[in-house]
PDB file as gemmi writes it, atoms N, CA and C in Angstrom:
CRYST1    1.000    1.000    1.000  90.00  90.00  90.00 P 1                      
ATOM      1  N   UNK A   1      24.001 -10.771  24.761  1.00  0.00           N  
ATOM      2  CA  UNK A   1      22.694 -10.964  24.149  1.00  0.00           C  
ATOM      3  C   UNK A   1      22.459  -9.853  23.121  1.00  0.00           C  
ATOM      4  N   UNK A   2      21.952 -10.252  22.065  1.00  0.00           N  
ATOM      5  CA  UNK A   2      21.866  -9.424  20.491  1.00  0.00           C  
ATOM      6  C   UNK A   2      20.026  -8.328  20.818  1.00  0.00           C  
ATOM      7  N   UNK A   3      20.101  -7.203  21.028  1.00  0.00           N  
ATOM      8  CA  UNK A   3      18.859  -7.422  20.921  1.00  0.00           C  
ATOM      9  C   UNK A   3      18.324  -7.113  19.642  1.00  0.00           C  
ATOM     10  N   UNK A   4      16.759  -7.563  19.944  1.00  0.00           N  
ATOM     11  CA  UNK A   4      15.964  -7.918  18.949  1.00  0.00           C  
ATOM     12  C   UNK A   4      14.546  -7.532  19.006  1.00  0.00           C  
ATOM     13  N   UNK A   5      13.274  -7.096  18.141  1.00  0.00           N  
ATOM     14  CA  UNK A   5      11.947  -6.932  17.783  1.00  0.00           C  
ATOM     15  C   UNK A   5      12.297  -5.519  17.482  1.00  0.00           C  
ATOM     16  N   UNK A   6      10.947  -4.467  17.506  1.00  0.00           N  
ATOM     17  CA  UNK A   6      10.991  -3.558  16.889  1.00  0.00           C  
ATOM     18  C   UNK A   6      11.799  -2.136  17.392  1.00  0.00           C  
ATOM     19  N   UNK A   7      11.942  -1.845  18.615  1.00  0.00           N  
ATOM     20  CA  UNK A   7      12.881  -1.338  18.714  1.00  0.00           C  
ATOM     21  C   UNK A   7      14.372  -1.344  18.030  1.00  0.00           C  
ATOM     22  N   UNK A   8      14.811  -2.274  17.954  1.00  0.00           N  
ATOM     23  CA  UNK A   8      16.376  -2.902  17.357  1.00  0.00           C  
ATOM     24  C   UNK A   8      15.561  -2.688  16.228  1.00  0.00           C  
ATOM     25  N   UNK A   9      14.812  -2.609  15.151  1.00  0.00           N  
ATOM     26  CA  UNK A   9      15.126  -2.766  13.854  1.00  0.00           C  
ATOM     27  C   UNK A   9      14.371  -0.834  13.274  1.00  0.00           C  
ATOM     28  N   UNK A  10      13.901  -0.449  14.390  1.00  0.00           N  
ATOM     29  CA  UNK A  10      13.844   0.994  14.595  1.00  0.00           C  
ATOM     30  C   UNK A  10      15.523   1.828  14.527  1.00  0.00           C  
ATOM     31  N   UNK A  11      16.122   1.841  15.141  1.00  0.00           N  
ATOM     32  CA  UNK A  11      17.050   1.927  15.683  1.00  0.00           C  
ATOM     33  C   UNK A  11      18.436   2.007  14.661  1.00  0.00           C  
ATOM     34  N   UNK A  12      18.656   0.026  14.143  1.00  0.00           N  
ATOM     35  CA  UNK A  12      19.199  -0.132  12.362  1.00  0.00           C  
ATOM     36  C   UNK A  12      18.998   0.691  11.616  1.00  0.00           C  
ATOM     37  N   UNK A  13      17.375   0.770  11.307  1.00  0.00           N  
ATOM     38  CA  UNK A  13      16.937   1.770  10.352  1.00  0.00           C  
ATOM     39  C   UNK A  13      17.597   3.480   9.965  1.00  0.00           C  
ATOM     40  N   UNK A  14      17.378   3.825  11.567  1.00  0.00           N  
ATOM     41  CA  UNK A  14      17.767   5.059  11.714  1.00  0.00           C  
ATOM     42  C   UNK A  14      19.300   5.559  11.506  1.00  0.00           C  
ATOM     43  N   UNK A  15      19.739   4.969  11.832  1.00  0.00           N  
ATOM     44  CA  UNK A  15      21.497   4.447  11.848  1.00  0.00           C  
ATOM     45  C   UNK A  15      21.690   4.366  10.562  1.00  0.00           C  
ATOM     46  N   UNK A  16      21.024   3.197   9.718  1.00  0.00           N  
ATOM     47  CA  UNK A  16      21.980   3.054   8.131  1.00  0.00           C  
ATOM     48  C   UNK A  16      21.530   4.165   7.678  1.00  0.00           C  
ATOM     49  N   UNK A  17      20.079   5.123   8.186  1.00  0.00           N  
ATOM     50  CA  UNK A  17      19.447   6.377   7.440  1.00  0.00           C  
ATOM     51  C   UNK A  17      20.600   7.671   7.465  1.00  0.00           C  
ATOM     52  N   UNK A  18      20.751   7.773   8.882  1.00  0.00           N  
ATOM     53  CA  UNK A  18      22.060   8.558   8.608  1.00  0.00           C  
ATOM     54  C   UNK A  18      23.281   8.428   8.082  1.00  0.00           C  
ATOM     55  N   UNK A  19      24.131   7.219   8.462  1.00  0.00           N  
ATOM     56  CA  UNK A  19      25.101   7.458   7.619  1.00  0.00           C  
ATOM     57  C   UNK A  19      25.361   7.538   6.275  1.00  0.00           C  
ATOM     58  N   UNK A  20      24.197   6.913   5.780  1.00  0.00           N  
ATOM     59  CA  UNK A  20      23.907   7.177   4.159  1.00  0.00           C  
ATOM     60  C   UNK A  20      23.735   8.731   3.618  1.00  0.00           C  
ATOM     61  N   UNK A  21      22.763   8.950   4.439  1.00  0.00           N  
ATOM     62  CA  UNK A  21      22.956  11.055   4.674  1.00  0.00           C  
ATOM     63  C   UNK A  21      24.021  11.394   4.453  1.00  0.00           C  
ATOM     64  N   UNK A  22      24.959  10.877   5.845  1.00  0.00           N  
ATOM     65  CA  UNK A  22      26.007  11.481   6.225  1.00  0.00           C  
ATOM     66  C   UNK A  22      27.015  11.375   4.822  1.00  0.00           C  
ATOM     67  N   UNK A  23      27.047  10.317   4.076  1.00  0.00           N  
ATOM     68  CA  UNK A  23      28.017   9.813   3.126  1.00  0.00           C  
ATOM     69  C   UNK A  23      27.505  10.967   1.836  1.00  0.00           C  
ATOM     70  N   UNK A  24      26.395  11.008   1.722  1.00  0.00           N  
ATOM     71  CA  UNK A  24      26.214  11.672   0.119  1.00  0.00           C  
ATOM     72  C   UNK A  24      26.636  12.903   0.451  1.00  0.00           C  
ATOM     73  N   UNK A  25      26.482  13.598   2.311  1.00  0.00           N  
ATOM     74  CA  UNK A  25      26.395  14.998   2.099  1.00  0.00           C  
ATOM     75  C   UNK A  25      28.010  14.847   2.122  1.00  0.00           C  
ATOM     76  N   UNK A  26      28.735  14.535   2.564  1.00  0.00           N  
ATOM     77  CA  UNK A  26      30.458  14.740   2.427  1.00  0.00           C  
ATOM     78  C   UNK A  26      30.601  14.388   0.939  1.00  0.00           C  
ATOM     79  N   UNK A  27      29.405  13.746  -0.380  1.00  0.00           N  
ATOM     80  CA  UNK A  27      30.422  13.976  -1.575  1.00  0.00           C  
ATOM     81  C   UNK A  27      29.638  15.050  -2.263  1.00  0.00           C  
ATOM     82  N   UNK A  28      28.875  15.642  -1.367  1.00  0.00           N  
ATOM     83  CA  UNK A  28      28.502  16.516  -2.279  1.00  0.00           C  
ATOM     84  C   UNK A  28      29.391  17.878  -2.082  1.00  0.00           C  
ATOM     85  N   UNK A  29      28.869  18.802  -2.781  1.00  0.00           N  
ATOM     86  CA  UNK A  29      30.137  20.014  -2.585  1.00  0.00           C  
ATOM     87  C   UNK A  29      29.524  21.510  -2.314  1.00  0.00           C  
ATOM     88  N   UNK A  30      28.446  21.210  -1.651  1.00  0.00           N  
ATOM     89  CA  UNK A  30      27.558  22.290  -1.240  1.00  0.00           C  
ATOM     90  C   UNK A  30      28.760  22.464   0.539  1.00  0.00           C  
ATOM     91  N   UNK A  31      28.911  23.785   0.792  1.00  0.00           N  
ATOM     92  CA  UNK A  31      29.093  24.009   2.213  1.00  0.00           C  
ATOM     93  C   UNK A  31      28.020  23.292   3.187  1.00  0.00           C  
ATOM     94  N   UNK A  32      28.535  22.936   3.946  1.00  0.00           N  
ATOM     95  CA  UNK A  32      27.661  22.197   5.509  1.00  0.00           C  
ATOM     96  C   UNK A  32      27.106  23.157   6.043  1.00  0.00           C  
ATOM     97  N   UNK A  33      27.577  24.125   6.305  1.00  0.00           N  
ATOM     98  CA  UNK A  33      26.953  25.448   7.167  1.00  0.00           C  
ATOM     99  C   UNK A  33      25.661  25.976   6.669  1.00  0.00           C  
ATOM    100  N   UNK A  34      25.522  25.542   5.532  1.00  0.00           N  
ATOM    101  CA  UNK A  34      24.446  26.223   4.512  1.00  0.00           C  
ATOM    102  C   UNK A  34      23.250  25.381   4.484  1.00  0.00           C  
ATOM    103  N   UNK A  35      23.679  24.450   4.769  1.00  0.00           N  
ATOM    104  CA  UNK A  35      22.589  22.866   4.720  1.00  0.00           C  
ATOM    105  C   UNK A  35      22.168  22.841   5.422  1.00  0.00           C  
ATOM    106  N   UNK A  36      22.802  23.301   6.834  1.00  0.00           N  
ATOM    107  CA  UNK A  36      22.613  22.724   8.525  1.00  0.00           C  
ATOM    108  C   UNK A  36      21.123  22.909   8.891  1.00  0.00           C  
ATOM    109  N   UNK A  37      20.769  23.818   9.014  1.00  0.00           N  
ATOM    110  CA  UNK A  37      19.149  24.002   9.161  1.00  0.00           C  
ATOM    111  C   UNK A  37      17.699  22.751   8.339  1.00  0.00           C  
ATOM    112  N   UNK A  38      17.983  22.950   6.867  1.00  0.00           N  
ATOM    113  CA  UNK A  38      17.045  22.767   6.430  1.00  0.00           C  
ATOM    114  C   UNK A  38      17.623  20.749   6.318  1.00  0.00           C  
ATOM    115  N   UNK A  39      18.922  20.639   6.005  1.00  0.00           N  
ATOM    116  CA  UNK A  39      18.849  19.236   6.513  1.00  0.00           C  
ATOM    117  C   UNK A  39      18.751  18.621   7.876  1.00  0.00           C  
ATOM    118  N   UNK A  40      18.721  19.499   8.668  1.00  0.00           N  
ATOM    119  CA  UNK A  40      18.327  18.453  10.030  1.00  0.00           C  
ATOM    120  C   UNK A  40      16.634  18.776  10.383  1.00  0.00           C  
ATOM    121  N   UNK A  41      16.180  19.703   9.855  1.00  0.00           N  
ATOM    122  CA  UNK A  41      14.643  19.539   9.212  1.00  0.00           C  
ATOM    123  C   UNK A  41      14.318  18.384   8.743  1.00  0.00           C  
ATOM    124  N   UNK A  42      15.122  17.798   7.475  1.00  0.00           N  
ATOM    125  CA  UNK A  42      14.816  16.615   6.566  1.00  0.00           C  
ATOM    126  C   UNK A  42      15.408  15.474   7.180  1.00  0.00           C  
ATOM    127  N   UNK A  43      16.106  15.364   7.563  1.00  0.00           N  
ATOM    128  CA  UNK A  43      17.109  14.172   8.576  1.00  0.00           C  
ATOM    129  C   UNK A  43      15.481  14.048   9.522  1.00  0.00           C  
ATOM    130  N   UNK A  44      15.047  14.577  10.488  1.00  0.00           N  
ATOM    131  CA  UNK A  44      14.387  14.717  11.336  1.00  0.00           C  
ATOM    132  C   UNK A  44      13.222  14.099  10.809  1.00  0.00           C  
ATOM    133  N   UNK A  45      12.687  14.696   9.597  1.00  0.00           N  
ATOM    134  CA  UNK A  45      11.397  14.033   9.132  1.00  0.00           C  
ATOM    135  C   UNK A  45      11.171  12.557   8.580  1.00  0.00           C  
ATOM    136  N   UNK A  46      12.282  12.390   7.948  1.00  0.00           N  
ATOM    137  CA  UNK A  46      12.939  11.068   7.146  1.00  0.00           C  
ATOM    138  C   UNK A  46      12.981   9.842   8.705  1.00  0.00           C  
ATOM    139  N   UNK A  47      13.087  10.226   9.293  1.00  0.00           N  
ATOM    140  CA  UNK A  47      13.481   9.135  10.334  1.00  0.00           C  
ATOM    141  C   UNK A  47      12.237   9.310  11.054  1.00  0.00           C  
ATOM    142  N   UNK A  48      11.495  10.310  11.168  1.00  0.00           N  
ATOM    143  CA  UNK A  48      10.021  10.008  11.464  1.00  0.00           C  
ATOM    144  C   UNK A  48       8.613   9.114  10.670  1.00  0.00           C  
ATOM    145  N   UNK A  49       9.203   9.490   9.193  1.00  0.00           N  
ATOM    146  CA  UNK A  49       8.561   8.774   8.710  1.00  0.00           C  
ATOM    147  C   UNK A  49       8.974   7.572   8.448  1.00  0.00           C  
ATOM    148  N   UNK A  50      10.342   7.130   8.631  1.00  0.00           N  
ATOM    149  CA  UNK A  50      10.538   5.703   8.609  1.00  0.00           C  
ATOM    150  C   UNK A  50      10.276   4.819   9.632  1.00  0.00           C  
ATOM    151  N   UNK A  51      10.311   5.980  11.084  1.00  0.00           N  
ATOM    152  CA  UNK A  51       9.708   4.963  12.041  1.00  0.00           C  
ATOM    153  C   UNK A  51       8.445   4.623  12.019  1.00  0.00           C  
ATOM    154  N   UNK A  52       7.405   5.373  11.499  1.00  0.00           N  
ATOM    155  CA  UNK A  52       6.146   5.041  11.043  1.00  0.00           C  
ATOM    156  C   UNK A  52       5.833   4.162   9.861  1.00  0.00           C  
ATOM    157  N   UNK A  53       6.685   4.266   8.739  1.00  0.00           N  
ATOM    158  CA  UNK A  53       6.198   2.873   7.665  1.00  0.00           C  
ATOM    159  C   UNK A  53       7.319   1.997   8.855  1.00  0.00           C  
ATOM    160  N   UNK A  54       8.085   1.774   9.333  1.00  0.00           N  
ATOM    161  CA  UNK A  54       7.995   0.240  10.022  1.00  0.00           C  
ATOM    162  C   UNK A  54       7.649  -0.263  11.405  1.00  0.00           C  
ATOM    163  N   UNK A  55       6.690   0.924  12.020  1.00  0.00           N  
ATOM    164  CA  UNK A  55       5.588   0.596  12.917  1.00  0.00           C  
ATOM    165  C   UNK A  55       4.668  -0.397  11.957  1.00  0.00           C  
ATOM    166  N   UNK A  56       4.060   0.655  10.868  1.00  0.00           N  
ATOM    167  CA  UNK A  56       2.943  -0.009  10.116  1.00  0.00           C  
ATOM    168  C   UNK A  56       3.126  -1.431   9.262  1.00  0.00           C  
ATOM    169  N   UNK A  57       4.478  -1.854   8.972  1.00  0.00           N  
ATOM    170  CA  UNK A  57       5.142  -2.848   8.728  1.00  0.00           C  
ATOM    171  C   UNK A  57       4.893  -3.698   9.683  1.00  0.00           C  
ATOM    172  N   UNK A  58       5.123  -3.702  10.626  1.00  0.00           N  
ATOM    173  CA  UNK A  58       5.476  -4.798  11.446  1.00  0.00           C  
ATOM    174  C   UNK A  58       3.772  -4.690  12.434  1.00  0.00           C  
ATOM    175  N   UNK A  59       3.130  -4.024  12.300  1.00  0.00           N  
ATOM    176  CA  UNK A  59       1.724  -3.911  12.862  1.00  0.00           C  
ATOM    177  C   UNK A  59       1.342  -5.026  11.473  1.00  0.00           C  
ATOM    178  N   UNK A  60       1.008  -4.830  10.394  1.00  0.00           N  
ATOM    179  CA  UNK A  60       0.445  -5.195   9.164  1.00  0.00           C  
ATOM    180  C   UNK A  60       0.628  -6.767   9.451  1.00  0.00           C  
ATOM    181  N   UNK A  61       2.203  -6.971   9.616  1.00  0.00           N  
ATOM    182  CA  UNK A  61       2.948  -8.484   9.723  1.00  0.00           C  
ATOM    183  C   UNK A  61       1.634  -9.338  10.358  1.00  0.00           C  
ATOM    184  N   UNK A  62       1.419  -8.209  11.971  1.00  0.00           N  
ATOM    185  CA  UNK A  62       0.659  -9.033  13.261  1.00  0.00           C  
ATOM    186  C   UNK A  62      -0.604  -9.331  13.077  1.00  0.00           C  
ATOM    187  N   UNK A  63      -1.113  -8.538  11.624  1.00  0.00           N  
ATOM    188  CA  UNK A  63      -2.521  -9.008  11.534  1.00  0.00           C  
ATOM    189  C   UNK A  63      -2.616  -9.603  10.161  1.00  0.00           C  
ATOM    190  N   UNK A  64      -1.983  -9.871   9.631  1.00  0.00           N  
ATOM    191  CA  UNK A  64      -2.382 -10.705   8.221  1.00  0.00           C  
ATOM    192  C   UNK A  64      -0.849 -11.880   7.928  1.00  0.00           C  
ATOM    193  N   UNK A  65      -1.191 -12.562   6.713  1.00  0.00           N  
ATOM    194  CA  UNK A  65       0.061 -13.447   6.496  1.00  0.00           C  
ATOM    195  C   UNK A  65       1.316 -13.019   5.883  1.00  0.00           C  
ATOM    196  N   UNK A  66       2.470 -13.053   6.546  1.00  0.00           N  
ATOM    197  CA  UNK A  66       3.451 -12.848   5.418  1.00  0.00           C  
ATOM    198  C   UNK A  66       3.541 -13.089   4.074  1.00  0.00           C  
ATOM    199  N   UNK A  67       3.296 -14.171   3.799  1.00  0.00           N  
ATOM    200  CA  UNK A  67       2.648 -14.160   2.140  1.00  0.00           C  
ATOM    201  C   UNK A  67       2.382 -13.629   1.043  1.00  0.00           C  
ATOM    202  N   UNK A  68       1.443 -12.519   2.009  1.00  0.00           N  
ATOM    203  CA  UNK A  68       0.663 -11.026   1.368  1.00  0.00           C  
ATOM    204  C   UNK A  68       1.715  -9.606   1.486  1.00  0.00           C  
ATOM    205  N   UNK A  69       1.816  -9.638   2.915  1.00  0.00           N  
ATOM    206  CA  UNK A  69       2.275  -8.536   3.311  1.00  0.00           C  
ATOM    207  C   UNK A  69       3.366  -8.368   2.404  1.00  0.00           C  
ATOM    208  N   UNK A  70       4.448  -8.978   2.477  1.00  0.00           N  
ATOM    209  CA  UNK A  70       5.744  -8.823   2.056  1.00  0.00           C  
ATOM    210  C   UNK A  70       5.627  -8.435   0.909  1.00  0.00           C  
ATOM    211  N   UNK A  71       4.502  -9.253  -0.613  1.00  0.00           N  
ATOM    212  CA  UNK A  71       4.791  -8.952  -1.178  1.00  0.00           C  
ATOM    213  C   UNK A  71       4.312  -7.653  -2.263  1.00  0.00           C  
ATOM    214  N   UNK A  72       3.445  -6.918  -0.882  1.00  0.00           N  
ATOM    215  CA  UNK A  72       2.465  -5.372  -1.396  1.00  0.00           C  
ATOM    216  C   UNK A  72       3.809  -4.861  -0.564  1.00  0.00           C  
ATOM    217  N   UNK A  73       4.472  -4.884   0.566  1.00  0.00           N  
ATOM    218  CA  UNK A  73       5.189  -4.168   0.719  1.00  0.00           C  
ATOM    219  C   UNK A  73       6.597  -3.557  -0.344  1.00  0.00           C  
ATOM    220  N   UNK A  74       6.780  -4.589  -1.465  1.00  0.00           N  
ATOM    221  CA  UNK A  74       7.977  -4.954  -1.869  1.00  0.00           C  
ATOM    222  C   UNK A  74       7.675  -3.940  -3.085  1.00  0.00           C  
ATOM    223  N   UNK A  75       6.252  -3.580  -3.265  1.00  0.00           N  
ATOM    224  CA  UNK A  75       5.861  -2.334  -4.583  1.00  0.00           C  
ATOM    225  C   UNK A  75       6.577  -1.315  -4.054  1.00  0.00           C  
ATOM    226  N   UNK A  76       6.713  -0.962  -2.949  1.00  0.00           N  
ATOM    227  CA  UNK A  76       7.358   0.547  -2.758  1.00  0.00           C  
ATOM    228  C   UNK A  76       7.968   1.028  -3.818  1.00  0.00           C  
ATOM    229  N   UNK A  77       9.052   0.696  -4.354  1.00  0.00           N  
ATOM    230  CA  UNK A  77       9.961   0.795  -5.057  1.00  0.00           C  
ATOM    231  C   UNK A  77       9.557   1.560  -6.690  1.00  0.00           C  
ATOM    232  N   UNK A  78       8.440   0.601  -6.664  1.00  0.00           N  
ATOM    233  CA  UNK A  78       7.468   0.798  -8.094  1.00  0.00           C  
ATOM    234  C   UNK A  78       6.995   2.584  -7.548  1.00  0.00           C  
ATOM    235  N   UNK A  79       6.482   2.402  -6.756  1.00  0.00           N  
ATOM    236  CA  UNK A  79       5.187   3.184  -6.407  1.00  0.00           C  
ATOM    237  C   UNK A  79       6.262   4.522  -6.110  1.00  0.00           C  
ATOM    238  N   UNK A  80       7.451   4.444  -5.934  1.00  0.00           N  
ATOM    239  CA  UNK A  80       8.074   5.550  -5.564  1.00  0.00           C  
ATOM    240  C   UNK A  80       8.871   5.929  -7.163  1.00  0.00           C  
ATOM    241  N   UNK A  81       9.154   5.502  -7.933  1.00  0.00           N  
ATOM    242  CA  UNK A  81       9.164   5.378  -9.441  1.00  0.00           C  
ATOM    243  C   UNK A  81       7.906   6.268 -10.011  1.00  0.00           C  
ATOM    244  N   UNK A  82       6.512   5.586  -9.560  1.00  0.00           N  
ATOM    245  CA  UNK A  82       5.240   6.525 -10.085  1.00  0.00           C  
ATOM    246  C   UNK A  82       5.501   7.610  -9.761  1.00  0.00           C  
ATOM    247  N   UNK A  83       5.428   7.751  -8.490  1.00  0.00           N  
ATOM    248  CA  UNK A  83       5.927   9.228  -7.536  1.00  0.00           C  
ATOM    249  C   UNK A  83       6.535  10.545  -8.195  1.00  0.00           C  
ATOM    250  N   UNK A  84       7.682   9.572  -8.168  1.00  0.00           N  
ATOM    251  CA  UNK A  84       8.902  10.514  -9.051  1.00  0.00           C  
ATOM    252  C   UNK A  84       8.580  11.004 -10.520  1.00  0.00           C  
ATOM    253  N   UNK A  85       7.879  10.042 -10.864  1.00  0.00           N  
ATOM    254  CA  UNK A  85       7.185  11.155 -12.496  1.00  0.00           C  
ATOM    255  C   UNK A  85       6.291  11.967 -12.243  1.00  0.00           C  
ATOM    256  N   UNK A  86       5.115  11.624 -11.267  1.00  0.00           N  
ATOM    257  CA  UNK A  86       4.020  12.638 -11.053  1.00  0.00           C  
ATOM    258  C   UNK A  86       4.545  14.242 -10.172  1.00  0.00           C  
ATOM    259  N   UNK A  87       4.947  13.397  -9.382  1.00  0.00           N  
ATOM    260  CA  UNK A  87       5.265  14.699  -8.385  1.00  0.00           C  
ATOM    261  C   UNK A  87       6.944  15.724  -8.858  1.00  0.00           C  
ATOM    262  N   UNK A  88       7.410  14.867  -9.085  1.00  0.00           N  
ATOM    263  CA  UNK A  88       8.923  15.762  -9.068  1.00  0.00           C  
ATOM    264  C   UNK A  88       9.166  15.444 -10.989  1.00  0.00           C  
ATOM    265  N   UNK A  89       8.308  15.537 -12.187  1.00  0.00           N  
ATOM    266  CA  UNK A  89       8.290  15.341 -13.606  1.00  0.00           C  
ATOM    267  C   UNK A  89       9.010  14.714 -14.036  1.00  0.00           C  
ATOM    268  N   UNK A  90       9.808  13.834 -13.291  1.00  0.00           N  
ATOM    269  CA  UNK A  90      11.108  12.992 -14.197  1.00  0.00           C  
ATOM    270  C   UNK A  90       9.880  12.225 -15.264  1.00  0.00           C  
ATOM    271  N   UNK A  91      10.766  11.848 -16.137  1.00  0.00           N  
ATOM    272  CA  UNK A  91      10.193  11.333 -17.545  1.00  0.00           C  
ATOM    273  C   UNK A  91      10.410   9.948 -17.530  1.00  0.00           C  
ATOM    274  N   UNK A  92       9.738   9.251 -17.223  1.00  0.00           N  
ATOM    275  CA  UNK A  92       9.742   7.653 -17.465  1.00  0.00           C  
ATOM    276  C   UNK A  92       9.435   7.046 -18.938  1.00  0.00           C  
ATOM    277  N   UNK A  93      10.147   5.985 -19.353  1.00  0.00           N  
ATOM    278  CA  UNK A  93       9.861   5.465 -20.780  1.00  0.00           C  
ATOM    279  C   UNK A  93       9.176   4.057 -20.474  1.00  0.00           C  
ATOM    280  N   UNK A  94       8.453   3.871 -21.828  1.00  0.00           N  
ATOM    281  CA  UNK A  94       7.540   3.160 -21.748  1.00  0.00           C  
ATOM    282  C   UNK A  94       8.002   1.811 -20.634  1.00  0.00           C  
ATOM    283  N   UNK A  95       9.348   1.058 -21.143  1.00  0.00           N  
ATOM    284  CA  UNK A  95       9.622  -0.180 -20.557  1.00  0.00           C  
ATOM    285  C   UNK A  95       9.743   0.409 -18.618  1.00  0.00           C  
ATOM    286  N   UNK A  96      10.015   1.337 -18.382  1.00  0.00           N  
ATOM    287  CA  UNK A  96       9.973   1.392 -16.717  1.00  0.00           C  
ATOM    288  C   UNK A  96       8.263   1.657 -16.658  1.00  0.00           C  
ATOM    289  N   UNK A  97       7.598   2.088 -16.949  1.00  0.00           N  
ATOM    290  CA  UNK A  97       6.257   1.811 -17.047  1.00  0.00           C  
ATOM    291  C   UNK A  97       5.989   0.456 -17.043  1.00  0.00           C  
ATOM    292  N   UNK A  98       5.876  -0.090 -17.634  1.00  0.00           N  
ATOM    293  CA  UNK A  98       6.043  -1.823 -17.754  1.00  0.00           C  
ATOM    294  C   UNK A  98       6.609  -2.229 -16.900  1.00  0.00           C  
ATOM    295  N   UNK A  99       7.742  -2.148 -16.339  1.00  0.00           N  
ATOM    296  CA  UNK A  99       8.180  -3.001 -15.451  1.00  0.00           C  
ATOM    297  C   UNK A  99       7.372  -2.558 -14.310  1.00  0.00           C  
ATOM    298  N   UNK A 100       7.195  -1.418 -13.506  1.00  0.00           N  
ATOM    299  CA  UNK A 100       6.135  -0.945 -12.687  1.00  0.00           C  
ATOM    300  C   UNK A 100       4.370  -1.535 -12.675  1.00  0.00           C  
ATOM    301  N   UNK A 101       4.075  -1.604 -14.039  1.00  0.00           N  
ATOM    302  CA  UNK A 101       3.090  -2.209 -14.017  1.00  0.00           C  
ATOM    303  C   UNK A 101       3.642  -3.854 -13.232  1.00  0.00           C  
ATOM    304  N   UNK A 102       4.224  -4.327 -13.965  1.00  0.00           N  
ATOM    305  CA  UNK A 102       4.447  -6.072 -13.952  1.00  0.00           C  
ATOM    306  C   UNK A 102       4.518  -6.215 -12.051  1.00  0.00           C  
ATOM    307  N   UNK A 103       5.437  -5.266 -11.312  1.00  0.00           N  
ATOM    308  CA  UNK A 103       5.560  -5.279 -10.390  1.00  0.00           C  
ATOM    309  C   UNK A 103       3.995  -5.057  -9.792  1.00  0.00           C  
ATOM    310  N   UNK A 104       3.253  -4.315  -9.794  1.00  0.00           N  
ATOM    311  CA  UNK A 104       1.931  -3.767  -9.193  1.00  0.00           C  
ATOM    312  C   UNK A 104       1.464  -5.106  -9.691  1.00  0.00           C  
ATOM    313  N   UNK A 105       1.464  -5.869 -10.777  1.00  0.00           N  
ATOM    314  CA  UNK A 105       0.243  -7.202 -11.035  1.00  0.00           C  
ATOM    315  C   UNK A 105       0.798  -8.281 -10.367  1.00  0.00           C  
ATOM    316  N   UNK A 106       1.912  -8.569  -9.989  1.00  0.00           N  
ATOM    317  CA  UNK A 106       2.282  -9.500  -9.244  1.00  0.00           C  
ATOM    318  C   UNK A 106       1.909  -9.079  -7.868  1.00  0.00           C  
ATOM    319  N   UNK A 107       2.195  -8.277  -7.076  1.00  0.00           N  
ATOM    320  CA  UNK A 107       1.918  -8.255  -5.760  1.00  0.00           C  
ATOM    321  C   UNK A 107       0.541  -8.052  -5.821  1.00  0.00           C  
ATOM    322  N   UNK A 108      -0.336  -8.133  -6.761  1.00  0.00           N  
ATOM    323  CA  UNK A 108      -1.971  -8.424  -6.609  1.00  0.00           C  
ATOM    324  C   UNK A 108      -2.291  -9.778  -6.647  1.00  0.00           C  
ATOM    325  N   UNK A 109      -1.083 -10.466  -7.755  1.00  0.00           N  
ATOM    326  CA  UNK A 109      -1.813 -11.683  -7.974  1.00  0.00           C  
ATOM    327  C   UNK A 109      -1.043 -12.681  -6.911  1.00  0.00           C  
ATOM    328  N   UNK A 110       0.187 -12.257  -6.095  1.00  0.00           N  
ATOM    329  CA  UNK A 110       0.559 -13.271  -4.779  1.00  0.00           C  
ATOM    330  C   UNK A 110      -0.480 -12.543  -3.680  1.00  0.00           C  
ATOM    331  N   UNK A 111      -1.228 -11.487  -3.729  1.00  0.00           N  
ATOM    332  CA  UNK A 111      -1.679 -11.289  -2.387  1.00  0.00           C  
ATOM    333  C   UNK A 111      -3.060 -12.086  -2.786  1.00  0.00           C  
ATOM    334  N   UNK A 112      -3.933 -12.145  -3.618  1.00  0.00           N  
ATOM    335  CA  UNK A 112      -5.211 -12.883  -4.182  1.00  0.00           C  
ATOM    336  C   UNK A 112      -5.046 -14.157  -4.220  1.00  0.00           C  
ATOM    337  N   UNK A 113      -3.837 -14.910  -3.972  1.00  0.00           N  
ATOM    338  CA  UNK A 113      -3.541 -16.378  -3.803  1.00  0.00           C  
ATOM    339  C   UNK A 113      -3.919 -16.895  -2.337  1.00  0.00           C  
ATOM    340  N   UNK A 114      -4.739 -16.186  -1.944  1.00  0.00           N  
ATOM    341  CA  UNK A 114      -4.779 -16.483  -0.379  1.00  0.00           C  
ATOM    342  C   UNK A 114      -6.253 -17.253  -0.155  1.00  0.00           C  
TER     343      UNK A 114                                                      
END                                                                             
């Protein structure tokens, strides 16, 4: 028997989170010994906060329609794009602006279809 609900997709999460970790930190070329502390700080937090956006994911699911949910959830992407210019100054050009916008007006105008 496969299991399944939020535990099991807790669990996935955490799993593809590390080995993806695990993969960038073996190509990167910083010593491990040097990392060890402050990345299992960040390993630690990263998987806390992912178990919390997909608590709140799958809480969100139980009280409104997929319809909606899925597709305000699916801005992340955008919204972590905004992020990355405000908070950490990367320089965005006009057309990723645009496409960020286009993304933010669609998941308003499928969640207002309700």
């Amino acid at each position: 028997m496969t299991p399944s609900g939020p535990s099991a997709l807790l669990v996935a999460s955490a799993t593809v989170q590390v080995v993806v970790g695990a993969f960038l930190l073996r190509r990167s070329n910083a010593p491990f010994p040097s990392l060890r502390p402050r990345l299992i700080r960040l390993t630690t937090l990263v998987l806390v906060l992912a178990a919390v956006a997909t608590i709140g994911y799958l809480f969100a699911l139980s009280q409104g329609p997929a319809a909606i949910i899925v597709p305000l959830v699916a801005t992340s992407p955008a919204l972590g794009g905004l992020l990355g210019g405000m908070l950490l100054k990367e320089r965005l050009r006009r057309l990723q602006y645009a496409g960020v916008a286009l993304g933010l007006l669609a998941a308003v105008l499928l969640a207002t279809q309700g």
